[in-house]
Structure formats: C-alpha cells, structure tokens
N, C-alpha and C positions, 0 to 999 in steps of 0.2 A: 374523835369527833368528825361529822361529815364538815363537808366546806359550807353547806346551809347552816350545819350549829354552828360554825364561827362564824358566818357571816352577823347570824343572829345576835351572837352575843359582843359583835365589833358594833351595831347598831346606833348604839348610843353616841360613839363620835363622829361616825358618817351624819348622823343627823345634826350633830354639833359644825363641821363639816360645810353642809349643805345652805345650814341659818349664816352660817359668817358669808359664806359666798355671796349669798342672797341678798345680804344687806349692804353690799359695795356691787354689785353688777358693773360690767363694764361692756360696751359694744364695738363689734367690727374688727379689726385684726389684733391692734395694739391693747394689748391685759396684763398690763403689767402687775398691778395686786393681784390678779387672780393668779398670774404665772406660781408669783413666788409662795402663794398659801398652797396653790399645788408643792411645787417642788419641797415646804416645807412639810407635807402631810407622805410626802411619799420618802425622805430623807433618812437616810442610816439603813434603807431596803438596799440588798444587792442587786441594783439596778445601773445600767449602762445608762446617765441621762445627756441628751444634747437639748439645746436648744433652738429654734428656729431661727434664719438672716431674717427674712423679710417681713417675720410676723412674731408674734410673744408663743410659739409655739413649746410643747414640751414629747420631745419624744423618748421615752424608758424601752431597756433592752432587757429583758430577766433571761439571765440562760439555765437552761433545765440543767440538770446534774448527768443525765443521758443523753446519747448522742439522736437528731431526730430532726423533723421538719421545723417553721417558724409556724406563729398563728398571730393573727394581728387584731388586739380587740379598741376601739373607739370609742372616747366622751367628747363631747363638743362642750365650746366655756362662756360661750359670749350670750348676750342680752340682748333686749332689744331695749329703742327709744321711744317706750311705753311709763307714762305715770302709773304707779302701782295704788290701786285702791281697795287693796285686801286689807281687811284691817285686823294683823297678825303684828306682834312684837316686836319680832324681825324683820320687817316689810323696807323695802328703799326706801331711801327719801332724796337721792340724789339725781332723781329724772328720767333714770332708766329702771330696768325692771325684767329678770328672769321671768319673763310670760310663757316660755317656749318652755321651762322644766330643765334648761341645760345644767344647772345647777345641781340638780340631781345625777346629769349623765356622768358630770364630773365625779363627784363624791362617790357616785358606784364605782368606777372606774377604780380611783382611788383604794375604794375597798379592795377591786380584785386584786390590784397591787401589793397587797400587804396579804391576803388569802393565796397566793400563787408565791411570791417569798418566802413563805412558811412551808411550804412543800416543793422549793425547788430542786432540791435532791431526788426526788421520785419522777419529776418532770422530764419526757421525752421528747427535748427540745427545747423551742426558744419564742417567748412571748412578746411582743410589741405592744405598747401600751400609746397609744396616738390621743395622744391630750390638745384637740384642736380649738384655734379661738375663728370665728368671723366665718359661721353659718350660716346667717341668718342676712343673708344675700352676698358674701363677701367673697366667696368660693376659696373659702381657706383650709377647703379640704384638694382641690386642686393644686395651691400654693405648697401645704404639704408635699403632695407629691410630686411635685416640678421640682420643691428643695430632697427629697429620696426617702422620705418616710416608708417607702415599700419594698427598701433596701439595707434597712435602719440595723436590721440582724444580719446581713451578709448576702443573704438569700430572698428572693422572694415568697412570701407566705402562700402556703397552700389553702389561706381561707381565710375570709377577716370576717366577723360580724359588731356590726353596731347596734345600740337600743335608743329607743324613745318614750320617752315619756308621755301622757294626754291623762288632760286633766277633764276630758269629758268623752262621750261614746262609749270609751272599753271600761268594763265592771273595775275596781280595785281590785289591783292583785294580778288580774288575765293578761296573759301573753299572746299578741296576735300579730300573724303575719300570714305570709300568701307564697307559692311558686312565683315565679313570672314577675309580670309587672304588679311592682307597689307602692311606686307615686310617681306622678305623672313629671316630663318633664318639662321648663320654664324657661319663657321668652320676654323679653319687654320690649313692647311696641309706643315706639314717642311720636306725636304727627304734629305741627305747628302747620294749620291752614295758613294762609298768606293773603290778603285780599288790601282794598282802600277804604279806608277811614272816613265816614263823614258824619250828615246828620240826619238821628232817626228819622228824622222826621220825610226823609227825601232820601228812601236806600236805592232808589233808579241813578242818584249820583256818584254812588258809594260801589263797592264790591263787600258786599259783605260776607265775612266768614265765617259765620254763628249758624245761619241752616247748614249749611254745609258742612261743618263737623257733624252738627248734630246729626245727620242723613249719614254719616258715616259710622257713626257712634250703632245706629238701630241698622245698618246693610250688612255690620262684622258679627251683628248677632245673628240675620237672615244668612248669610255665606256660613255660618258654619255650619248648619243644619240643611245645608241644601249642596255645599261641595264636598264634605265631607263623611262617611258612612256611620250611621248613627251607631254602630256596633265600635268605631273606634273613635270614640269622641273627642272634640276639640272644646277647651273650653276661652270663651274671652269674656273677661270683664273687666271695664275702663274705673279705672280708681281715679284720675284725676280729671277735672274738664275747667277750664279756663276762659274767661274772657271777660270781655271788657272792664270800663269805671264806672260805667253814669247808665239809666237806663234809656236816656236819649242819645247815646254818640255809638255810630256800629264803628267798633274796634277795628285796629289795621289786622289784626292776628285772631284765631282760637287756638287753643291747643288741648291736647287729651292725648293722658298714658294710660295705656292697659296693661293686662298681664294674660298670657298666653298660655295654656295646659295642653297637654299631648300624653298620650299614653300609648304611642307605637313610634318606631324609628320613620315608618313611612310618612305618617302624618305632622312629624316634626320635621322633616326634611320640605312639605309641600308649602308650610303655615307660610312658611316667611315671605315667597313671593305671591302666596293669596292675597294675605291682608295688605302689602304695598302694594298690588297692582287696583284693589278694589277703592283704599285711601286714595290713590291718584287720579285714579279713571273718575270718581266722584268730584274730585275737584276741578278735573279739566271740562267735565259737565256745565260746573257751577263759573267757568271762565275764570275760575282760580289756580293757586299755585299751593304744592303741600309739601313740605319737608317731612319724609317718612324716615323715622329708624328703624330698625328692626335687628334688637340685640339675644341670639342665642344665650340662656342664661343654665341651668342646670339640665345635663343629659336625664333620660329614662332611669328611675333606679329600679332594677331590675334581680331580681335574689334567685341564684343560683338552683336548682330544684335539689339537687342531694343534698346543697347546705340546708337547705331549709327542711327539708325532712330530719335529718341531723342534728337541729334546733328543736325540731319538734318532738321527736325521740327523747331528745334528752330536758325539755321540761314536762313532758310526761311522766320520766324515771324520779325523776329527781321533786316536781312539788304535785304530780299528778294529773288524770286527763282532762280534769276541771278547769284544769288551769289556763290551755291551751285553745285558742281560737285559730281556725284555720280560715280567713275571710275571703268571703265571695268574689272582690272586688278590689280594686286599687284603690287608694287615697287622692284627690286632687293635689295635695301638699307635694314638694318638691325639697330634693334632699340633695347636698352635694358628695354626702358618703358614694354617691352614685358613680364621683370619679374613683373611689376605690373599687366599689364592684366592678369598673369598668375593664381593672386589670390583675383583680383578683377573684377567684369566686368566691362567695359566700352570700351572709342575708342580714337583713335587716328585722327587726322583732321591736311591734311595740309594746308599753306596760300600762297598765290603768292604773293612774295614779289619785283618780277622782277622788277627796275626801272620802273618808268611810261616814257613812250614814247620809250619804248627798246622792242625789239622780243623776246617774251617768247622762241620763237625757234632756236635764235642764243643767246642771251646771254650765259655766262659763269655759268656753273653749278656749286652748292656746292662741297666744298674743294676745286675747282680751285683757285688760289692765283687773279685771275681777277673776282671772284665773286661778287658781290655789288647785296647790300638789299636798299627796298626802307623804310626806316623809318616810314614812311603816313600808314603802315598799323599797328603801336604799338597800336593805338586808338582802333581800330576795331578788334585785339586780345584781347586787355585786358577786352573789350567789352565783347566778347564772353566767354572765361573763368568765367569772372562771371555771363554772362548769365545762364550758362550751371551749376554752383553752385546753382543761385537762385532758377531757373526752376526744377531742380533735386531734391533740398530740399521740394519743394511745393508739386512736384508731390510721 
C-alpha cells in the first residue's frame, strides 16, 4: 500500500486524535495535556523523544534504517484565547479555542509518525518530528531552536517543511504555496501619549492627548503609502485605542497598539524608525510627550525556491495537479516556522480545510470563534508530510 492508503485508512484515529485535542485547547508555551496526548499517541514508535526546558515542547528523532541526510517536518499545538462558538460535539468550553486549526497540525504530524515508523527500514536517513506549543504570538518556534531542535538528529536538516491549515479562501483539499515570500513579517508598535488632565469643558487648560493620538492613529496610515513603495507594502493597523472615563474630563494619557506587516528585509528594517520618529514628531507638534515601543515580532517567512518546487512536484505525483495552487502573492499572516526557514531551507504549504459543501469565500476565517475545520483533510496531510520525508531523503 502507498503511504496515502495508509494514511487513509489511519483516518479514523487522527480524527479521534484531533476532537480530544480540540476539546481541551491549551495556549502559549506551557501544554502540558496536549504534551502528554502527544507523547502518548506517538508511544511504543521507534522514536528518539526529548522534551523541551523552557516550554512543553516534544521533540521525536526516527532514524532511517540507511545511512543518509536528516529532514525536519513541524506541527504547532497551542490555541488561542478565543470563545468557541461552533456548535460541533467536540467544541471547548474551557475559554479557549483551536481557531488557528493547529489541532490538526498536530494530529497530521502525528500521523506521519507512525506512516514514517512503519517504513523506517527503507528510509535514507533521519526524520525530526518538531511538535511545537506557543505560535500564536509566543515564538516558540524560536525557543525551540535557541534549546537545538535543529540539531535534534546530530546534524543539521537539509530541509524542514511545515503545513497550515485555513478554514477559508483555499478550496477543501488544495495545497498552496508560493517561491519567495509567503507571510509577511510582525512588529508591535505600543505609543502611551502623555499630556495633563483636566476639564472638558476648558481643554485651553488642559494638554489633552485624544487629538493627538487620534492624528497619529490616521498620519501611520498616510506614511505608509506615501514612504514606502506601493510594490512592497507595509501594512499597519491599530487594534487597541484607549482613553479616558467620563465624557467631560480629557484624560492625562491616550494609548494605541498596532500591528505592523512587512513583506521585504528592507522594509522591515526601515518600519521601526518611521513609525517612532512620525509618533513623536506628532506629539512634540501637539506640546505633548509619547512613549513609543517598537517591538520586532516574527521575521519574513520566506520558502526556499527548490523546496517548494520539490513540494510541488511531489503533491502533483502523489494526489495530483488539482491539487496544487501556486499563489500570486504572499499572505499578511505571520509565521514563526520562519525562524526555521531562517536556518534551514525549505517551505511552507498551506491546506483547505474549509468544511466540504461550505464557500471557501464566506466561511469564517482562522481566529474567528466561528471557524470550523474539516477533519477528512488529517489523511491527506499526514500523507504528505511524510511524502515530502520520504521523497526528500531519496532525493
């Protein structure tokens, strides 16, 4: 049988798998029920397993039965702090919520664990299995690698690829990915205006810091379209905005965080001193004071060009050329797999997991609390994951 008919027909527990996950989510580094339903779903495999210091990390070593390169493949475990209001069986109810589908990355993962065991004897080399928790802003894919996840087999990996799941845009079932850049990278910009307090009714005595955010709020959306080349875009948009109590007293403070996109090395190098020199110059305007942050969050994730041809080749051979989207453009979304690409080549591939019989185009996007994944695609990931081991080691 291929490694698709067994993934096929392993189906039914990766989906078994995937609901218990599901139904205990846990977020940020520390997973400790997820660690251990990992390690017990992966257990009695001939596998080299360590665990993480600083995080609930699980890292697996399978070695081929031939002598040969390593290949490194990645699920990510953790959640986010999303109420889940899908109303499926299995749904949370403890406040957080797989919105992001990592639950699936897992469970494939998993899969290819036990698909990649069962033919380790044929294997030309040695596979890494990077079971990371605290994605989803925690960079606990950095964490891995600061603790040597990229060294886990002795050597470093001639290729790592990760998957992603979406639960809207790509059809059910379609694999897509890109050359080059394919999500952007992430900054968090914090600014606390500073001004004096008094009352509305008399702001000539006051310093107030409420236009003045605001004028800085609408100048970071003007500066980016006017400093920076529309060909390599920046994106800012302010999630939090703060102030006052009462609608007569102008607060001592405003404050507003944003989040920052970049999609080139040059443009993320430039971001940082834009948006603090334009936050400040706006305040020293307004005879205010601003405390600016400006915290570098996730590099460029950028996919190797042979790996991804490599990727593409081999879900063409393997589920066909239907299957395979090659996209125009980058994703805004932001990945920490990126510190691996950083120091390995390889790619990233995402999967349409959108409910079958639902519109890729109106469904509910990852992190919505109404996001739903379709399970039927765990076979055809864990599939590929180890396709992309086996193929990788031969070649």
């Amino acid at each position: 049988m291929s490694l698709r008919d067994d993934a096929t027909a392993m189906s039914p527990e990766l989906v078994q798998l995937r609901r218990e996950l599901h139904r205990q989510p846990e977020v940020g580094l520390d997973l400790p029920r997820t660690q251990e339903r990992v390690l017990a779903a992966i257990d009695g495999l001939p596998l080299e397993v360590s665990h993480g210091s600083g995080l609930t990390s699980v890292t697996a070593v399978l070695r081929g039965g031939r002598p040969g390169p390593a290949v490194l493949l990645r699920g990510d475990m953790d959640a986010l702090p999303v109420s889940e209001k899908v109303p499926v069986p299995y749904a949370s109810r403890n406040g957080a919520m797989h919105a992001c589908g990592h639950d699936l990355h897992t469970s494939m993962l998993v899969g290819a664990a036990h698909l990649l065991s069962g033919r380790r004897k044929e294997l030309a080399g040695d596979v890494v299995f990077m079971f990371q928790p605290g994605e989803e802003g925690w960079d606990g894919a950095g964490a891995m690698v600061a603790e040597g996840v990229l060294d886990a087999a002795g050597r470093r990996p001639v290729a790592a690829f990760g998957m992603h799941v979406s639960s809207a845009s790509i059809p059910r079932g379609v694999f897509a990915s890109r050359p080059g850049p394919l999500l952007a990278a992430s900054g968090a910009l914090a600014v606390t205006v500073r001004g004096a307090g008094g009352h509305g009714s008399a702001p000539h005595r006051a310093k107030d810091p409420v236009p003045a955010a605001c004028e800085m709020v609408i100048a970071l959306q003007t500066m980016v379209t006017r400093r920076f080349d529309v060909f390599d875009p920046v994106v800012v948009t302010v999630g939090v905005l703060r102030a006052g109590s009462r609608r007569n007293v102008i607060p001592e403070t405003a404050e507003f965080e944003a989040t920052v996109r970049t999609f080139s090395a040059q443009a993320q190098a430039r971001i940082a001193d834009a948006v603090v020199g334009l936050v400040r110059d706006i305040a020293t305007a307004h005879g205010l004071e601003a405390d600016v942050a400006y915290e570098p969050e996730y590099p460029l994730t950028a996919t190797d060009d042979a790996e991804t041809g490599f990727l593409e080749t081999t879900v063409n051979e393997v589920f066909g050329e239907d299957r395979f989207h090659r996209m125009p453009n980058p994703l805004t979304g932001s990945e920490d797999f990126s510190r691996v690409l950083n120091e390995v080549p390889g790619s990233f591939v995402m999967l349409g997991a959108c409910p079958d019989g639902s519109d890729p185009e109106r469904a509910a996007y990852n992190h919505s609390p109404y996001a739903e994944f379709d399970d039927g695609v765990l076979g055809d990931g864990a599939a590929l994951y180890a396709e992309l081991a086996v193929r990788r080691l031969t070649a």
